[in-house]
C-alpha positions as CSV (number, residue, x, y, z in Angstrom):
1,X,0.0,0.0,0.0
2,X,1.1,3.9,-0.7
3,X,0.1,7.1,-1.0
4,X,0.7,8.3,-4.2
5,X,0.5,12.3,-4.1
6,X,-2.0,14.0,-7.1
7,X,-0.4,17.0,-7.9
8,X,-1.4,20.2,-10.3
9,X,1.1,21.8,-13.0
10,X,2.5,23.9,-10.6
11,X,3.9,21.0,-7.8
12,X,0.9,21.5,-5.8
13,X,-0.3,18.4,-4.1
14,X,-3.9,18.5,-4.2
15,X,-4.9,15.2,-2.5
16,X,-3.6,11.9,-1.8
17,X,-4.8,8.1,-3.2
18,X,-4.9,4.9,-1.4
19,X,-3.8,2.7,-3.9
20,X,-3.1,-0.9,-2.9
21,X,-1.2,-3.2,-5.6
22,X,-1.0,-7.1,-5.9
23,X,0.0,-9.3,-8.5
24,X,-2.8,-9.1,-10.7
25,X,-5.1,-6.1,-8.7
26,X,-5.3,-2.8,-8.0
27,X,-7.2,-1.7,-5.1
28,X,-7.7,2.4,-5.3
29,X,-10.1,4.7,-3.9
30,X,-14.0,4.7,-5.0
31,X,-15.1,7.0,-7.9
32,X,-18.0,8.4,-9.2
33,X,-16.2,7.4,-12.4
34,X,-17.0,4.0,-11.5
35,X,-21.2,4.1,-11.8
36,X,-20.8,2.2,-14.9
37,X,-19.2,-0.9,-13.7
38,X,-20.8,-0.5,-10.5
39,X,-24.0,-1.1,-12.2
40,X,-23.2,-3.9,-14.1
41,X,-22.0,-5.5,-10.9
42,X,-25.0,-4.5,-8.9
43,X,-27.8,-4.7,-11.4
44,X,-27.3,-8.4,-11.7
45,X,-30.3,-11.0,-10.5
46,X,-27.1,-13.4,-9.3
47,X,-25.9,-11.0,-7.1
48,X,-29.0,-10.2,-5.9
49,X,-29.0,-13.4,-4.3
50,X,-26.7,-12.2,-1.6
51,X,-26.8,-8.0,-2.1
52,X,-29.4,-5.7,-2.4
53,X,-30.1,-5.3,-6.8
54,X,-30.2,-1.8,-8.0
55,X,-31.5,-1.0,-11.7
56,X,-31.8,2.9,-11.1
57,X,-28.7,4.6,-12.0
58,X,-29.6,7.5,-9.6
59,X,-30.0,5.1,-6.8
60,X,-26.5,3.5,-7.0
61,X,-24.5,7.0,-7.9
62,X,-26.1,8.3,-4.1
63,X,-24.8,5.1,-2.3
64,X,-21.5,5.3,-4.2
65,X,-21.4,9.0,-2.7
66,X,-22.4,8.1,0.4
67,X,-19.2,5.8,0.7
68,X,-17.3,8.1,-0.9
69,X,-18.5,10.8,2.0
70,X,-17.4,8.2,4.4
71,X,-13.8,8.0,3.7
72,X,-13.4,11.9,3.0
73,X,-14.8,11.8,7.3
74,X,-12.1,9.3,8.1
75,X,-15.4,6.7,8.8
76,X,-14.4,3.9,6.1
77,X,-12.8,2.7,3.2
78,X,-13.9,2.1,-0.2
79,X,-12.3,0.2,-2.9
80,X,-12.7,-0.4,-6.5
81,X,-11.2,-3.7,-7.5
82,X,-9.7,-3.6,-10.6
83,X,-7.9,-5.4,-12.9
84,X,-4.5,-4.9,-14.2
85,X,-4.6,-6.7,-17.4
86,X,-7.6,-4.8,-18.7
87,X,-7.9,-1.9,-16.3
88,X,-11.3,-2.6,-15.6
89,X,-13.5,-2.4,-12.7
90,X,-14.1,-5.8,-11.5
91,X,-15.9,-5.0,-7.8
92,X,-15.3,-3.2,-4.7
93,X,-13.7,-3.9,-1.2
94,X,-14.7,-1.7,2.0
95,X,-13.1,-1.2,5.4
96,X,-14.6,-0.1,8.0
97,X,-12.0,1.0,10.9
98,X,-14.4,1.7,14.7
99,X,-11.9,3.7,16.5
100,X,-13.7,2.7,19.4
101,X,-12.1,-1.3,19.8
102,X,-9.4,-0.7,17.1
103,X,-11.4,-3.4,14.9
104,X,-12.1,-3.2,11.3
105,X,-15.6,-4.7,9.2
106,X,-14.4,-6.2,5.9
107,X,-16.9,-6.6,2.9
108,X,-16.9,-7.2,-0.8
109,X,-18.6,-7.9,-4.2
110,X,-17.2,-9.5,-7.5
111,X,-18.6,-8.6,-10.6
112,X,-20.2,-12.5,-11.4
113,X,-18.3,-12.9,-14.6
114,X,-15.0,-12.9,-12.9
115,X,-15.9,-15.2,-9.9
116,X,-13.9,-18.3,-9.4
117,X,-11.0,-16.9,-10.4
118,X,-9.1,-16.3,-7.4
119,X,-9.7,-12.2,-7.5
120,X,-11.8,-12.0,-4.0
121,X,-9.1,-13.6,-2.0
122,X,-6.2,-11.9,-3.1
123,X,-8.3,-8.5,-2.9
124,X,-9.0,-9.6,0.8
125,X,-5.4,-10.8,1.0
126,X,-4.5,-7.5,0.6
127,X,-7.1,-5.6,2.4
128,X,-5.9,-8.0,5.2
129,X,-2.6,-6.9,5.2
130,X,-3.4,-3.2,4.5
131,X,-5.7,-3.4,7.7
132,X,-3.0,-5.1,10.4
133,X,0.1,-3.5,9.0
134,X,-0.6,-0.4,8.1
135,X,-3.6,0.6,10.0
136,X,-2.8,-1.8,13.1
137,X,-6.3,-2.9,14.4
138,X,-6.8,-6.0,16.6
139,X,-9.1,-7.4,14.4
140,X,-10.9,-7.8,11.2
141,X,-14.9,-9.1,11.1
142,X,-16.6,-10.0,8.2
143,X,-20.3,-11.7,7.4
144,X,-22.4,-13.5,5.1
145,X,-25.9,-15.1,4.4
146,X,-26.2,-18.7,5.7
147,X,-26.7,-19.8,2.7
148,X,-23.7,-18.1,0.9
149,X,-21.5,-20.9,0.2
150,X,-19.1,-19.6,-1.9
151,X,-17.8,-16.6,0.6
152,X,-18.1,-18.6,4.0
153,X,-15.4,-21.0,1.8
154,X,-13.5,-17.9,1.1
155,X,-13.7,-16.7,4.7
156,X,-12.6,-19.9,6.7
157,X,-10.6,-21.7,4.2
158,X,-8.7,-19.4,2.5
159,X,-8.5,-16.2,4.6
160,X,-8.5,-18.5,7.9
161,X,-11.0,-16.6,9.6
162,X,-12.7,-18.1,12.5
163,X,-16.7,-18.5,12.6
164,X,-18.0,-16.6,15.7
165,X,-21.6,-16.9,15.9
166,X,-25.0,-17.3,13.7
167,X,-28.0,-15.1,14.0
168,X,-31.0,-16.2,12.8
169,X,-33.4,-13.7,10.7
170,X,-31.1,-11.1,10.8
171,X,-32.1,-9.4,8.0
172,X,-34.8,-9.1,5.4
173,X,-33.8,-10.8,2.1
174,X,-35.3,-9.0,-0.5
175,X,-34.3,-11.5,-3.3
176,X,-36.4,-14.6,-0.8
177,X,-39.0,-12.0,0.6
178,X,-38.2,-13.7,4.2
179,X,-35.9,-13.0,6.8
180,X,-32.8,-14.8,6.5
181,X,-29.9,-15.9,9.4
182,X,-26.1,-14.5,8.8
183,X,-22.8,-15.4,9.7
184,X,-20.2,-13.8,11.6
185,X,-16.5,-14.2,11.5
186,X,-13.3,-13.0,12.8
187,X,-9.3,-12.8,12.4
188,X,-7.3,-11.6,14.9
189,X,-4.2,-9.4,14.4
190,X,-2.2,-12.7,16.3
191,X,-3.6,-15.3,14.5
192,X,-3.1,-13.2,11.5
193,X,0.6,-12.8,11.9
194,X,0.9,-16.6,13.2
195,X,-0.3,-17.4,9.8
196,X,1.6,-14.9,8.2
197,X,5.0,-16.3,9.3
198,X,4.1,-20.1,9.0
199,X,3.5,-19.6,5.3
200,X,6.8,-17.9,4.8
């Protein structure tokens, strides 16, 4: 992760990016820029299996300000996952750092035509390492549907995060029309770094 400094023609810095780089990703800062690929992602009846479906425009472009409004308060992180190869928008990471317990909330979507391709995992890789090492919390929580197969794999198998508990009808499910249970997981900063060195 860096910093990379946006400057004017006359060596002004006018802001500063959080860019995060891995082999095959980039992980920068949300734009409005992105509404395009934001709705292809989101406007999607697969993905609204798991996230809410937007097919207004309008709708999306206010939540993508929203988080965008976020980060500028210092209450979140928001990603666009993109890929190098093509330079497009493939999804979206957030972060959300609670200053309160030093923890960090962890959440994600993949565009479905580039699903089982290893992108979410080394996008949460990353985001993993960007949330101990450079902003140092204790730990990083994440959730899911019950019935969301494919991320509670991703989650305990591949990010080694640990389940922590199971609440039933936690939230409405718009694609079901019923309530539906979630799961809750965590990763400690310790168990993070225990892992961290066994694999090197």
């Amino acid at each position: 992760m860096y910093n990379e400094d946006i400057e004017n023609k006359n060596g002004e810095t006018l802001e500063k990016k959080q860019i995060i780089e891995t082999k095959r990703l980039i992980l920068r800062e949300l734009s409005i820029d992105d509404l395009d690929a934001w709705y292809e992602i989101f406007n999607s009846n697969t993905i609204s299996k798991y996230l809410t479906k937007y097919t207004d425009k309008s709708k999306l472009l206010d939540l993508i300000n929203k988080k965008i409004s976020k980060y500028n308060n210092s209450l979140g992180s928001s990603f666009s996952l993109v890929l190098k190869e093509t330079n497009k928008v493939i999804g979206s990471f957030e972060l959300k750092h609670n200053n309160m317990d030093n923890t960090a909330e962890m959440s994600y979507v993949i565009n479905e035509h580039y699903w089982q391709k290893g992108y979410a995992t080394e996008g949460a890789n990353a985001l993993l390492d960007y949330a101990f090492n450079y902003l140092n919390v204790a730990k990083v929580k994440a959730d899911c549907k019950e019935h969301n197969d494919i991320s509670i794999h991703m989650l305990i198998n591949k990010l080694n995060m640990k389940f922590i508990k199971y609440e039933k009808d936690y939230m409405f499910d718009e694609y079901l029309n019923k309530m539906v249970g979630f799961n809750f997981y965590e990763l400690t900063k310790n168990d993070y770094m225990k892992t961290y060195n066994r694999n090197e």
